[in-house]
N, C-alpha and C positions, 0 to 999 in steps of 0.2 A: 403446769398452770399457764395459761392464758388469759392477755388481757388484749381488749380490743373495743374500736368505733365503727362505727357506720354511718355514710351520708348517704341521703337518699332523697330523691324529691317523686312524690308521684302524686297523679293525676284520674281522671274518674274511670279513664279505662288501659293506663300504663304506670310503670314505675321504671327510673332510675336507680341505682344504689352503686357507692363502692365500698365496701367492709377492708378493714385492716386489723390485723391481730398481732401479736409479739409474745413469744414465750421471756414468763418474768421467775420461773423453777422448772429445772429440769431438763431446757434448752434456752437460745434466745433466738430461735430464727425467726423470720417478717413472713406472712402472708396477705395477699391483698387479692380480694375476689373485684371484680366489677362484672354488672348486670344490666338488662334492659329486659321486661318483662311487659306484653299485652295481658291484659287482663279482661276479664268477662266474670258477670256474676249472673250465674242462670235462674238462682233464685234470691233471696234476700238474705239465708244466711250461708251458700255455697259459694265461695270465688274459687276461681281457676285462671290460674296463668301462664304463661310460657315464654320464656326465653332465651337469648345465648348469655352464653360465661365465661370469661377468661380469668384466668389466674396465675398470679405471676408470684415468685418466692424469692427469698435472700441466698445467699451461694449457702450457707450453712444449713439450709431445708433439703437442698437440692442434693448437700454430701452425703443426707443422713439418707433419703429416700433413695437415691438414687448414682450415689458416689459408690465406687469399689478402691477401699485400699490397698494396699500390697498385700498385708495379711490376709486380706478379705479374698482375696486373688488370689494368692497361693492355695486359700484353703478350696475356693468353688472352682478354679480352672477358668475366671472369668477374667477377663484383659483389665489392669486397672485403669480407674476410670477418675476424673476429677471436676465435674460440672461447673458452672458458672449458677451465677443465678439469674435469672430475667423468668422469661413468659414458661407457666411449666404447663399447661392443656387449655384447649379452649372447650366448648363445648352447648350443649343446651338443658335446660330445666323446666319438665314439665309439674305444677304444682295443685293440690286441692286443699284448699281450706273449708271447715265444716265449724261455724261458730254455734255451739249449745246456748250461749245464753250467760250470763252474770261474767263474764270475761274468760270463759271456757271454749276449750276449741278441741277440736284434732286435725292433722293437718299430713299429708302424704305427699311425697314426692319423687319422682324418677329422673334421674340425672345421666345423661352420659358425654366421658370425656375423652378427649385424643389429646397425647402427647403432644407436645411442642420442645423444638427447641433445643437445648443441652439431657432435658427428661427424655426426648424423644431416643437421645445418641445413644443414652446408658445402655452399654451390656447385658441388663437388669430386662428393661424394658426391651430389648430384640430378640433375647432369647424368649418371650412370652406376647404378649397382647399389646397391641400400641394403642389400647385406648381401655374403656370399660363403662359398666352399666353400673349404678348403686341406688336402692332404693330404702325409702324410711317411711317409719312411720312416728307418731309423736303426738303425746296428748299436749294441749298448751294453755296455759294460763296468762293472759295478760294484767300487767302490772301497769301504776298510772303515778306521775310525780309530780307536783305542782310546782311551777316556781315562780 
C-alpha cells in the first residue's frame, strides 16, 4: 500500500507536476516522479500531451528492483550488487485523454524509460535492456471535493 501527493501547476496548453509516494504496508520505499508535459486538444473532449520524465527513488527501491544480495548472487551467478538511491530513469510520455461526459473518461498512454544512475549499474539491468516501453490503458472517473 501506497500513499502519496502531487503538485502540479498547469496552464491552457502545458503542465507541470511532481508526484511523491511512500509505501505505508509492505515496503517503505520514496518514489518521486517530476514532469513537464505540452498539451493540445484537437477537439473539445480529446486532449493529448507529451513530455519528459524523471524519476528518482530511496536506496530501499532501488535494493529491492535492482539490488543483488549475496544469496541472490550465489543463486543467479550475478555479481552482488548494492545501489544507492537518487535518479533511477528518465524518459518521456506520450498521453490521450477521451472525456464521455458526467466525469467519465478513458485515457491511454505510452511511456518509455532509460536507466540512470546506480539502476543503470545493476547486474540486473546489463545483462538485459537499459531502458523499456510500457503502455496502459484505463477507464477514469473524476471525483470532486469542496472545501
Amino acid at each position: 500500500v501506497e500513499v502519496g501527493l502531487g503538485l502540479g501547476y498547469e496552464a491552457a496548453n502545458w503542465r507541470a507536476f511532481a508526484d511523491l509516494r511512500t509505501g505505508v504496508a509492505g515496503h517503505s520505499s520514496t518514489v518521486a516522479v517530476l514532469g513537464l508535459d505540452a498539451k493540445f486538444r484537437p477537439t473539445g473532449r480529446l486532449t493529448v500531451s507529451f513530455g519528459p520524465r524523471a524519476t528518482f527513488a530511496s536506496d530501499g527501491y532501488l535494493d529491492t528492483y535492482f539490488g543483488v544480495g549475496p544469496e541472490e548472487s550465489a543463486a543467479s551467478g550475478l555479481a552482488a550488487y548494492d545501489p544507492d538511491g537518487g535518479l533511477v530513469s528518465t524518459g518521456a510520455e506520450l498521453r490521450a485523454a477521451w472525456d464521455f461526459g458526467n466525469s467519465w473518461g478513458v485515457e491511454g498512454r505510452l511511456r518509455y524509460d532509460r536507466f540512470r544512475g546506480d539502476a543503470a549499474d545493476s547486474p540486473i539491468v546489463e545483462q538485459g535492456e537499459d531502458g523499456g516501453a510500457s503502455v496502459s490503458l484505463m477507464l477514469t472517473k473524476r471525483f470532486s471535493f469542496g472545501f
